[in-house]
PANU-856314 format. One record per residue: residue in one letter; x, y, z of N, C-alpha, C in turn. Coordinates in steps of 0.1 Angstrom, whole numbers, plus 5000, padded with zeros to 4 digits. Layout:
BEGIN
node rest: A; nu: X; nv: Y; nw: Z; cau: X; cav: Y; caw: Z; cu: X; cv: Y; cw: Z
...
***
This chain:
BEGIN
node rest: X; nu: 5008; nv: 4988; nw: 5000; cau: 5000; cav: 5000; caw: 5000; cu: 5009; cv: 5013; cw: 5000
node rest: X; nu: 5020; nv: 5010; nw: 5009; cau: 5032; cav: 5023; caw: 5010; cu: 5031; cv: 5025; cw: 4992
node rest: X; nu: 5039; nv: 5014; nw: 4985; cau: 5045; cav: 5019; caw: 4974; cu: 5032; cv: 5024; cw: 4961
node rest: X; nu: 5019; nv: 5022; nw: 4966; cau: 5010; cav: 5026; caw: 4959; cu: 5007; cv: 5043; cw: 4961
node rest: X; nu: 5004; nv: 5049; nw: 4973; cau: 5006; cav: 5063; caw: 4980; cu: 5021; cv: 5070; cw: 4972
node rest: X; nu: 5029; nv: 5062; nw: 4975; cau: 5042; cav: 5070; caw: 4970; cu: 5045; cv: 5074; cw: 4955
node rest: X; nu: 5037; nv: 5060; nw: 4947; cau: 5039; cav: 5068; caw: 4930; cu: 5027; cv: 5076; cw: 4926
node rest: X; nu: 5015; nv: 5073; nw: 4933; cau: 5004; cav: 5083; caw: 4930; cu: 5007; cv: 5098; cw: 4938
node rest: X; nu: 5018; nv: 5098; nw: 4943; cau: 5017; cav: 5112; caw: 4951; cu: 5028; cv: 5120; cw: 4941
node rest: X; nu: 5037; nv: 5109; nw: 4939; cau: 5053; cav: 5116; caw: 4925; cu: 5041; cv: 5114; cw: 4915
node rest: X; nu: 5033; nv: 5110; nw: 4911; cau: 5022; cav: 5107; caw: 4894; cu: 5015; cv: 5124; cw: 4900
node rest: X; nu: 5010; nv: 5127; nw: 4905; cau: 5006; cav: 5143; caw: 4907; cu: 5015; cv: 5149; cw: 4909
node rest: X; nu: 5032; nv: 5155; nw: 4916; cau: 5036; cav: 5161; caw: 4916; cu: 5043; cv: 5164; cw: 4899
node rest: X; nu: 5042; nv: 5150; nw: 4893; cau: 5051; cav: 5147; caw: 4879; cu: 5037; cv: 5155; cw: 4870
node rest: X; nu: 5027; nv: 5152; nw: 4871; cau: 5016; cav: 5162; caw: 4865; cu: 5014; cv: 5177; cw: 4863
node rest: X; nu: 5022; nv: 5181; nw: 4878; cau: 5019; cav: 5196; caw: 4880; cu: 5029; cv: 5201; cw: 4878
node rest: X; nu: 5040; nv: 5196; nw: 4878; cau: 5055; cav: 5199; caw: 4872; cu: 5052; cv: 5203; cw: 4859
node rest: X; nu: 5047; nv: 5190; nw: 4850; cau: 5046; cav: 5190; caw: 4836; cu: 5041; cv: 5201; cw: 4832
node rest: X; nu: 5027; nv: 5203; nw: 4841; cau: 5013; cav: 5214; caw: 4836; cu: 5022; cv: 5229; cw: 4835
node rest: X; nu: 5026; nv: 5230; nw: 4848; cau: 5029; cav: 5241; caw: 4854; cu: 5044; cv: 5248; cw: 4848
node rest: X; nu: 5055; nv: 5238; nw: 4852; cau: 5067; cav: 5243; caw: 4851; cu: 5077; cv: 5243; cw: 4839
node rest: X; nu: 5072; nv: 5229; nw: 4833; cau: 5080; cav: 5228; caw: 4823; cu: 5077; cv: 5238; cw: 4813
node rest: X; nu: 5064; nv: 5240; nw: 4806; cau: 5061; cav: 5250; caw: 4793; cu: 5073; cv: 5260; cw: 4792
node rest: X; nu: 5078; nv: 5265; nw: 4808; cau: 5085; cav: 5276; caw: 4807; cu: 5100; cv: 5273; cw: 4805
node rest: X; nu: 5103; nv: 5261; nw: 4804; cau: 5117; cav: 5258; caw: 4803; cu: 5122; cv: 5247; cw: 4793
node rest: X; nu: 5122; nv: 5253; nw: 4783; cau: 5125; cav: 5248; caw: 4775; cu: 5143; cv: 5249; cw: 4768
node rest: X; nu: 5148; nv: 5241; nw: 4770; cau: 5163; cav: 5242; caw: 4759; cu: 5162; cv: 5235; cw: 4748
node rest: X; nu: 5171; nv: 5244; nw: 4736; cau: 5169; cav: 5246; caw: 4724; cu: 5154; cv: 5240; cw: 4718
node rest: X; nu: 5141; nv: 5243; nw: 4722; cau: 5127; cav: 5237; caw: 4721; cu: 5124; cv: 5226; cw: 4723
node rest: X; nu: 5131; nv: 5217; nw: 4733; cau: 5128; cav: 5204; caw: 4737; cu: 5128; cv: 5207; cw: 4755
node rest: X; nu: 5117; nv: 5200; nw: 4759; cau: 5112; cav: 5198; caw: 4775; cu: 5117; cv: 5186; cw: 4780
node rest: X; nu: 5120; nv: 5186; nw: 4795; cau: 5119; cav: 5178; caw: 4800; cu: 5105; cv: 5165; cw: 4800
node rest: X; nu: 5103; nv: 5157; nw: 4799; cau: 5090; cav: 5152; caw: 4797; cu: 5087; cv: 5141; cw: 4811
node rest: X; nu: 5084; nv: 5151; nw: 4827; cau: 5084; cav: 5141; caw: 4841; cu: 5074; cv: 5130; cw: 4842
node rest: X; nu: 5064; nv: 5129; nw: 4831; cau: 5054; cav: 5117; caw: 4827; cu: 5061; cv: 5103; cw: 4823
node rest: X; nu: 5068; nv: 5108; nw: 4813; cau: 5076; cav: 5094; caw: 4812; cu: 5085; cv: 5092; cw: 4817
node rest: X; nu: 5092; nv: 5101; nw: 4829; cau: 5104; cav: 5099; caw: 4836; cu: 5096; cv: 5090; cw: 4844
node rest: X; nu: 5084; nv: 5092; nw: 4849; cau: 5081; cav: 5086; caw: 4862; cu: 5074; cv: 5069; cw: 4864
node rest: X; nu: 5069; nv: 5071; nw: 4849; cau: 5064; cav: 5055; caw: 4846; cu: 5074; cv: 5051; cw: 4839
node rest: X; nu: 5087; nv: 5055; nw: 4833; cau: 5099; cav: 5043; caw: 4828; cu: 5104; cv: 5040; cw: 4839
node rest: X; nu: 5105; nv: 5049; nw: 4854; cau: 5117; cav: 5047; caw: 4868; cu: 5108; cv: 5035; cw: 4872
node rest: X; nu: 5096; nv: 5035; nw: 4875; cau: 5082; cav: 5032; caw: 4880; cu: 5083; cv: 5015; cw: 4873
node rest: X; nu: 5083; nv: 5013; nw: 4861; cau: 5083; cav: 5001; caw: 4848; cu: 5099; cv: 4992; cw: 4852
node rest: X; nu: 5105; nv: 5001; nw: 4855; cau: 5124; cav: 4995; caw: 4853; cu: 5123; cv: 4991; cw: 4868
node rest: X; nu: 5115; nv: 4990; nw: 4876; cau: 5120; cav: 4992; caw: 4894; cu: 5109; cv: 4982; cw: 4900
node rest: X; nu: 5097; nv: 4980; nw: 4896; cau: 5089; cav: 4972; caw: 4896; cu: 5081; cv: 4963; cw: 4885
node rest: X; nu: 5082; nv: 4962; nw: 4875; cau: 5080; cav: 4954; caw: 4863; cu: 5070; cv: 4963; cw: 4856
node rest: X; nu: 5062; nv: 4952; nw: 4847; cau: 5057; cav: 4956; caw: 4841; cu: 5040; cv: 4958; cw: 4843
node rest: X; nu: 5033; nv: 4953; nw: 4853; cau: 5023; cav: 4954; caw: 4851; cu: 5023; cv: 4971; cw: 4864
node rest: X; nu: 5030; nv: 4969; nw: 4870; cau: 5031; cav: 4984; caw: 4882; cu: 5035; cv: 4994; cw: 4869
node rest: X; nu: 5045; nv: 4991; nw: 4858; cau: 5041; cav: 5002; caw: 4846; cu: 5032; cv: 5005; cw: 4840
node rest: X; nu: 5022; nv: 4997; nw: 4840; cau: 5014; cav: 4996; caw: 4832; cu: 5002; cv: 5004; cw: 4840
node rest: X; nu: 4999; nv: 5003; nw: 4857; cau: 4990; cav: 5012; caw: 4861; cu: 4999; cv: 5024; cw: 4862
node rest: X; nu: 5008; nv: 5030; nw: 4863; cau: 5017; cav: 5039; caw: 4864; cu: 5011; cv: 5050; cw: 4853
node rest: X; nu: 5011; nv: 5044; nw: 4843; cau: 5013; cav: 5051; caw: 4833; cu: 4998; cv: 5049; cw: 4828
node rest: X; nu: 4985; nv: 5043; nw: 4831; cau: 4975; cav: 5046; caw: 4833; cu: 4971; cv: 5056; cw: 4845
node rest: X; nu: 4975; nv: 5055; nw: 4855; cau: 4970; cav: 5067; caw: 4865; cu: 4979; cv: 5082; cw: 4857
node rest: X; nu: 4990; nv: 5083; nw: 4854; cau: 4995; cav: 5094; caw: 4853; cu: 4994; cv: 5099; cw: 4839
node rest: X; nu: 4987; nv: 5090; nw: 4832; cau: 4984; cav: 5099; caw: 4821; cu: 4966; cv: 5098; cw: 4818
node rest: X; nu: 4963; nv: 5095; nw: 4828; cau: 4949; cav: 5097; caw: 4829; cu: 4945; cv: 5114; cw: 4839
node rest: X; nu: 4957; nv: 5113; nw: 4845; cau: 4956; cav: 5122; caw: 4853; cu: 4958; cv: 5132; cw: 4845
node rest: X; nu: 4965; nv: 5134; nw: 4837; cau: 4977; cav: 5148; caw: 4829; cu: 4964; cv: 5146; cw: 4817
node rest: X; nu: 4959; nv: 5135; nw: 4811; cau: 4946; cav: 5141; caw: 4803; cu: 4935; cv: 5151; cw: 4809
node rest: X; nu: 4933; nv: 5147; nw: 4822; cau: 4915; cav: 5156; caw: 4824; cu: 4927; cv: 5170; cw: 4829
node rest: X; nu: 4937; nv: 5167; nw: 4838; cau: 4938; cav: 5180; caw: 4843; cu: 4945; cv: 5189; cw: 4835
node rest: X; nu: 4954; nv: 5185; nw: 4825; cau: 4955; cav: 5194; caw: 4815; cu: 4949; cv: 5200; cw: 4800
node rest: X; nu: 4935; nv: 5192; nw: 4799; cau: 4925; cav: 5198; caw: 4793; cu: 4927; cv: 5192; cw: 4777
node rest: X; nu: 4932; nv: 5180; nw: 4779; cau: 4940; cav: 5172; caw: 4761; cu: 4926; cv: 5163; cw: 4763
node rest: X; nu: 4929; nv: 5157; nw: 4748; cau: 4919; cav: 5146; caw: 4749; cu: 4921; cv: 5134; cw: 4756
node rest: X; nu: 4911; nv: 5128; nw: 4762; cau: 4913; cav: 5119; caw: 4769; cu: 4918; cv: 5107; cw: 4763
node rest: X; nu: 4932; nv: 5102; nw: 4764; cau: 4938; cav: 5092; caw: 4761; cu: 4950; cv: 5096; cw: 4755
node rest: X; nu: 4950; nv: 5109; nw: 4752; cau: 4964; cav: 5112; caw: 4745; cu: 4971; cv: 5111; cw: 4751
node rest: X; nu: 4976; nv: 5112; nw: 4764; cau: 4989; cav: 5109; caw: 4767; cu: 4989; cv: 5095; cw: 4778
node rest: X; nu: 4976; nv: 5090; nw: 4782; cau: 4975; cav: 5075; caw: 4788; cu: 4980; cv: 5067; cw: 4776
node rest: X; nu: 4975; nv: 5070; nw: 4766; cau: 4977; cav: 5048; caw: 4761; cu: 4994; cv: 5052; cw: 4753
node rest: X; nu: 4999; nv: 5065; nw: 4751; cau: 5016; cav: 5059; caw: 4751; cu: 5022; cv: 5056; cw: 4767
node rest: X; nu: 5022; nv: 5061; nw: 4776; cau: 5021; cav: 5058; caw: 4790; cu: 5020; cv: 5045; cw: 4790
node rest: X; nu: 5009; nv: 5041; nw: 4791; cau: 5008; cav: 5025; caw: 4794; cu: 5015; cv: 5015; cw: 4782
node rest: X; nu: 5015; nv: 5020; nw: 4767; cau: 5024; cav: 5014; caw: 4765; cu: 5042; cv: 5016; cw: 4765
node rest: X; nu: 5043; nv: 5024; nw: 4770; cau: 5056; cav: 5027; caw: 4776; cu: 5060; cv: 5020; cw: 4789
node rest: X; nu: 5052; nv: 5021; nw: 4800; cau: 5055; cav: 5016; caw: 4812; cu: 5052; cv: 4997; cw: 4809
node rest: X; nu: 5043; nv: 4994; nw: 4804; cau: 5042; cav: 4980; caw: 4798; cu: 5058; cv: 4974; cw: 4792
node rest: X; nu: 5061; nv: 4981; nw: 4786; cau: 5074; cav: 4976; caw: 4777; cu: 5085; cv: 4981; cw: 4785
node rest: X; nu: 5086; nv: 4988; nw: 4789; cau: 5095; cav: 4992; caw: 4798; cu: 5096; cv: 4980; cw: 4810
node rest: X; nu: 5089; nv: 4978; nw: 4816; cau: 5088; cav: 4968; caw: 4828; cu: 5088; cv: 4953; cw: 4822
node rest: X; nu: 5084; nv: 4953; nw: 4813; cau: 5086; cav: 4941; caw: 4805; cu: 5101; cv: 4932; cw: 4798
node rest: X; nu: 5106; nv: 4945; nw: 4796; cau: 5121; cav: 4943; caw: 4787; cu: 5129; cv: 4945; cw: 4804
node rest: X; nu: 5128; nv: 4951; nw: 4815; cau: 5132; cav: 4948; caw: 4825; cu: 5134; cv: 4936; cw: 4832
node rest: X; nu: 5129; nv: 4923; nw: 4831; cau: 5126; cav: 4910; caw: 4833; cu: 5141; cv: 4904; cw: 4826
node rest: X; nu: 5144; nv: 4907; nw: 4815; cau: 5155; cav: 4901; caw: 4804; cu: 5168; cv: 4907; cw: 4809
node rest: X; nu: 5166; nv: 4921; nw: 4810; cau: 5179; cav: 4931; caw: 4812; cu: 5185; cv: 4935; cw: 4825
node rest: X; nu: 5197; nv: 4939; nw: 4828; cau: 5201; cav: 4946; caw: 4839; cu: 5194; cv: 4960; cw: 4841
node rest: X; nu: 5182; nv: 4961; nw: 4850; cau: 5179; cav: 4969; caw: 4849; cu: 5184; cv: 4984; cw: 4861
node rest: X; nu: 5197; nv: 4982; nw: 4866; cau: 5200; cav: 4990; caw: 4874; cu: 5213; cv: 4995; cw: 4869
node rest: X; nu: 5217; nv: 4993; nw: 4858; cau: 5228; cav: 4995; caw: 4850; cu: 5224; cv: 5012; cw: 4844
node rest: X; nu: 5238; nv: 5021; nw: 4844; cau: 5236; cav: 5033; caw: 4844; cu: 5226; cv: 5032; cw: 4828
node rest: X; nu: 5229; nv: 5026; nw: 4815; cau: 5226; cav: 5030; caw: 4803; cu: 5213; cv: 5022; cw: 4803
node rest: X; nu: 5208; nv: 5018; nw: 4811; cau: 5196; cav: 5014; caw: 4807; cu: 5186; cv: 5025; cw: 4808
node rest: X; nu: 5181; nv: 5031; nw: 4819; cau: 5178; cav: 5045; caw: 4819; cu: 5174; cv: 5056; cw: 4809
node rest: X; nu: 5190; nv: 5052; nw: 4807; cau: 5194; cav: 5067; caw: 4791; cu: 5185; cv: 5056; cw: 4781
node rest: X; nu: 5183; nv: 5045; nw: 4776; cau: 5181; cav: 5041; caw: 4764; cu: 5166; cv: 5040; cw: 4769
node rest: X; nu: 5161; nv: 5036; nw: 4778; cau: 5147; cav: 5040; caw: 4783; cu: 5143; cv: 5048; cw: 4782
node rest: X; nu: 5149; nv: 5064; nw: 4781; cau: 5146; cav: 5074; caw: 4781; cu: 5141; cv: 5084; cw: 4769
node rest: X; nu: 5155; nv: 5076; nw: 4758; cau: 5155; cav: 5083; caw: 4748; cu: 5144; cv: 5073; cw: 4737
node rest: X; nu: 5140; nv: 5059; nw: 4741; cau: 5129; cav: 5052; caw: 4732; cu: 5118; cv: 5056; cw: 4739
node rest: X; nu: 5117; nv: 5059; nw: 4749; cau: 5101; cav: 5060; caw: 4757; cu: 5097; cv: 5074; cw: 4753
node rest: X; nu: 5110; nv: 5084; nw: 4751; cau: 5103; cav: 5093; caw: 4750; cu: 5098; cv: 5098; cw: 4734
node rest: X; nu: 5109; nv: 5093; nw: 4727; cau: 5109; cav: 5090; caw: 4709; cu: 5090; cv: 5089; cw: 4711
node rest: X; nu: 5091; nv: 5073; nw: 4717; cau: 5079; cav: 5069; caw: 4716; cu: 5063; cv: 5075; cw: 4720
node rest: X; nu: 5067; nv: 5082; nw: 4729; cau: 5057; cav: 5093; caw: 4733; cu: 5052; cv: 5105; cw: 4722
node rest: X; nu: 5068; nv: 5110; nw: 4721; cau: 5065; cav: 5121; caw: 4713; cu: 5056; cv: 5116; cw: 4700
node rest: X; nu: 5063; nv: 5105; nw: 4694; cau: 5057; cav: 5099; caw: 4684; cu: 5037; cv: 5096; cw: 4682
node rest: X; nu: 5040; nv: 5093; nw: 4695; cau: 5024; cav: 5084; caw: 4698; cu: 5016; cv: 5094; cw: 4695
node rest: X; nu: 5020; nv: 5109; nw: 4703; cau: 5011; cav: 5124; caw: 4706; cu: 5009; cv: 5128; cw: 4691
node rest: X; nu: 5017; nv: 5129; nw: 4683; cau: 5018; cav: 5136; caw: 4672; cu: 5010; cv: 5128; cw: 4663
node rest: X; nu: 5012; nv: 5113; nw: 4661; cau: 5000; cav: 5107; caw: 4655; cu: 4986; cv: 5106; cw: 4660
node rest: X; nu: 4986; nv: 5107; nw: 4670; cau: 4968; cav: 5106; caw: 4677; cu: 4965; cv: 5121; cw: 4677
node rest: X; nu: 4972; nv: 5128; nw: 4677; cau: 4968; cav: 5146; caw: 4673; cu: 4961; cv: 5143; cw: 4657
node rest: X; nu: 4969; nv: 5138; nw: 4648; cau: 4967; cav: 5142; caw: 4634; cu: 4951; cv: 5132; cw: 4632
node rest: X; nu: 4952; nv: 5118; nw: 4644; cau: 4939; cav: 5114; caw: 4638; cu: 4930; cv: 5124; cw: 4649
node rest: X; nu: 4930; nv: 5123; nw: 4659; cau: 4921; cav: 5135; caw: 4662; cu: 4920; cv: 5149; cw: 4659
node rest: X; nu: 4927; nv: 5155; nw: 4654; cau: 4924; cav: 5170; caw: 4650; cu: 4929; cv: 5170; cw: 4635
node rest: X; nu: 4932; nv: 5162; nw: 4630; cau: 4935; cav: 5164; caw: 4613; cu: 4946; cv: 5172; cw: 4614
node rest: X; nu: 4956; nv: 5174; nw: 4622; cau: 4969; cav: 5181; caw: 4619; cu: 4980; cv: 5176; cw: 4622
node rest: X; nu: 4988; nv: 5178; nw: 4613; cau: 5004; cav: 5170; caw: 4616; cu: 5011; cv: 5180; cw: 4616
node rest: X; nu: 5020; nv: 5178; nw: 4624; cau: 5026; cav: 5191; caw: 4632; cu: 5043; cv: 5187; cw: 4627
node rest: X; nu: 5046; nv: 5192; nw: 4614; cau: 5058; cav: 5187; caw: 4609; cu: 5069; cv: 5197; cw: 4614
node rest: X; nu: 5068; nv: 5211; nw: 4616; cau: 5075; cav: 5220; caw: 4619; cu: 5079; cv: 5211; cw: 4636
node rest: X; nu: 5067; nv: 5211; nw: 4642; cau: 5069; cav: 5207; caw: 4659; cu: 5076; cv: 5196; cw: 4658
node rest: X; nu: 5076; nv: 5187; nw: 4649; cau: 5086; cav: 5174; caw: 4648; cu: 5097; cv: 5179; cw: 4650
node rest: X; nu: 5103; nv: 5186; nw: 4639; cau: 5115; cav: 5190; caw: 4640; cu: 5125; cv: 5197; cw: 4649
node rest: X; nu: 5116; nv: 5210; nw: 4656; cau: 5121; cav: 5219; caw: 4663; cu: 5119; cv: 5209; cw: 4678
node rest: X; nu: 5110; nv: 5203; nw: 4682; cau: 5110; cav: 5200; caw: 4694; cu: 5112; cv: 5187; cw: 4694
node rest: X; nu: 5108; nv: 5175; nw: 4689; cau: 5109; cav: 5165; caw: 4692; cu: 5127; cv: 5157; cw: 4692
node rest: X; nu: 5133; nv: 5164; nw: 4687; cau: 5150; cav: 5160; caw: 4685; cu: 5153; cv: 5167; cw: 4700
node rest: X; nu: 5150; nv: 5176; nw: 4706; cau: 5156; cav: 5181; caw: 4713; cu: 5147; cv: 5179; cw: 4727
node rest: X; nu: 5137; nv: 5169; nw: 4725; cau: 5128; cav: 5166; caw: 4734; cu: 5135; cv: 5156; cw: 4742
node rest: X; nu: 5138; nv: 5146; nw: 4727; cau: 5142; cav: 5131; caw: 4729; cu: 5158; cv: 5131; cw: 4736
node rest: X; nu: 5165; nv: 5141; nw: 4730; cau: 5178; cav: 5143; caw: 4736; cu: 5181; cv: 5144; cw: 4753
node rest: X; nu: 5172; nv: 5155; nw: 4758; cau: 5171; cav: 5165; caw: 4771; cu: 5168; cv: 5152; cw: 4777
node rest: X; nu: 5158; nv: 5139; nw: 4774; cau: 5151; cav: 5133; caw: 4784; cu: 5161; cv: 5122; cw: 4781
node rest: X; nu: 5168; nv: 5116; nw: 4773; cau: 5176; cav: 5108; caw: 4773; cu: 5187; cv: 5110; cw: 4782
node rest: X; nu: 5190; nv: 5124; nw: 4782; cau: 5206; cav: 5126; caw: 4789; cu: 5199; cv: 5127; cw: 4808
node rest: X; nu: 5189; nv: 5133; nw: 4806; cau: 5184; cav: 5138; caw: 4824; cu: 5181; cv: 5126; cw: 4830
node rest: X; nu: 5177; nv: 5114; nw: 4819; cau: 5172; cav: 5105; caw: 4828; cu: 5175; cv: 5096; cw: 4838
node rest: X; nu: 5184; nv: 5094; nw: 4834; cau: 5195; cav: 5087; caw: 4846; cu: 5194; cv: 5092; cw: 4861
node rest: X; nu: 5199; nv: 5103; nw: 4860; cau: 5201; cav: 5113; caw: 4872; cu: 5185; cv: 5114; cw: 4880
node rest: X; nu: 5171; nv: 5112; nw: 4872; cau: 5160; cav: 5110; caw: 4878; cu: 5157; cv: 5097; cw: 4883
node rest: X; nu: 5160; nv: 5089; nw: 4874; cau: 5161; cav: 5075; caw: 4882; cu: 5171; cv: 5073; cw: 4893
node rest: X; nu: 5181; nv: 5081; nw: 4894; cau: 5188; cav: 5075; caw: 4908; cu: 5180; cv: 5083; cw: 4917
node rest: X; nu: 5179; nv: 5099; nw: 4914; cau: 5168; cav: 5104; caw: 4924; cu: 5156; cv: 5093; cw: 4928
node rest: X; nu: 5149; nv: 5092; nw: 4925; cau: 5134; cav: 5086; caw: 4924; cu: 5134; cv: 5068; cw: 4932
node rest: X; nu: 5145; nv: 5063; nw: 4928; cau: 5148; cav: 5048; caw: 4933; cu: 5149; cv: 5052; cw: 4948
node rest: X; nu: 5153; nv: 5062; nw: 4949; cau: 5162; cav: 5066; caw: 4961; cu: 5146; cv: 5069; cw: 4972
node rest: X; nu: 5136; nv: 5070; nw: 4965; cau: 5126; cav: 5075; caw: 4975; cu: 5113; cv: 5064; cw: 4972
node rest: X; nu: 5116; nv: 5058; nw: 4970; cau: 5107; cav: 5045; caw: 4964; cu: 5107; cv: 5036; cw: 4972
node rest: X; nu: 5098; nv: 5032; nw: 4980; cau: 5094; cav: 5019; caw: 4990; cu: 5106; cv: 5002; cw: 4982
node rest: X; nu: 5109; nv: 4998; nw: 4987; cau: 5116; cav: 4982; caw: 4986; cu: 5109; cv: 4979; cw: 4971
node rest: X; nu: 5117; nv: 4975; nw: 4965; cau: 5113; cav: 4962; caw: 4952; cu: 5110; cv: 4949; cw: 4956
node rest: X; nu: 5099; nv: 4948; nw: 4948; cau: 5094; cav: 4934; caw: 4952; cu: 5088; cv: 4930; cw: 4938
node rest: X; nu: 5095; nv: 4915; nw: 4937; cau: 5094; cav: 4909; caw: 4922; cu: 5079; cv: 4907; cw: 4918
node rest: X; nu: 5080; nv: 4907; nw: 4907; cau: 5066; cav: 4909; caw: 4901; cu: 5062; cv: 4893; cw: 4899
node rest: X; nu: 5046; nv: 4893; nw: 4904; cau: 5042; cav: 4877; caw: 4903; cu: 5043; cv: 4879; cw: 4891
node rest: X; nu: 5043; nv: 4860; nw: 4882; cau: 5036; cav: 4861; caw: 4866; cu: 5024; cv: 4853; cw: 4862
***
């Protein structure tokens, strides 16, 4: 129950971060992205199915409270934290470069997911935004991630293996 309290409390701080703080901080047009920092740390530290609500609660959250459509940013979430927690079963998952390569496909993958479910839901493809932000999205969150995951492990209730 501790470790349920604890990511639903980082899954709304990582929301209001997102909502609030990041818009304004942007280098060279790429954001930090604390949604998938928190269900890849969340997917890599407890498996895959704790990714998988992870990234259903936290992007269910960041849909109603940030005013997007509902699902846009849950079902890359859950499939991020799904795969994430999944490919963690096979791999060393406390190894510094796993992190970075988590960071920089989860977020690839995100960015990707948004920009296609925009174009089916609003008819627009955002080719300029590809360019300017998503290279520099995928970069920022590849390199920072690491350094969030040692943060974040560090305040996270005990691991405990995942039934199958």
């Amino acid at each position: 129950m501790k470790t349920i309290t604890v990511v639903a409390v980082f899954g709304i701080l990582a929301v209001v971060l997102h909502g609030t703080v990041m818009p304004h901080l942007a280098i060279f047009g790429g954001r930090f992205n604390f949604l998938v920092a928190l269900v890849s740390v969340v997917a890599l530290y407890y498996g895959a199915l704790a990714g998988f609500m992870a990234g259903l609660w936290v992007g269910l959250l960041a849909d109603i409270t940030l005013g997007t459509v509902i699902g846009m940013a849950a079902l890359p979430l859950v499939l991020i934290g799904y795969t994430a927690g999944y490919a963690a079963r096979y791999i060393y998952s406390d190894a510094f470069l796993v992190p970075v390569v988590v960071g920089f496909i989860g977020t690839a993958s995100f960015e990707v997911a948004v920009l296609l479910l925009s174009n089916v839901a609003f008819a627009v493809w955002w080719r300029h935004a590809f360019l300017t932000v998503f290279i520099p999205t995928v970069l920022i969150n590849g390199a920072l991630l690491p350094w969030v995951h040692w943060w974040l492990v560090r305040w996270l209730p005990g691991r405990r293996e995942e039934v199958n």
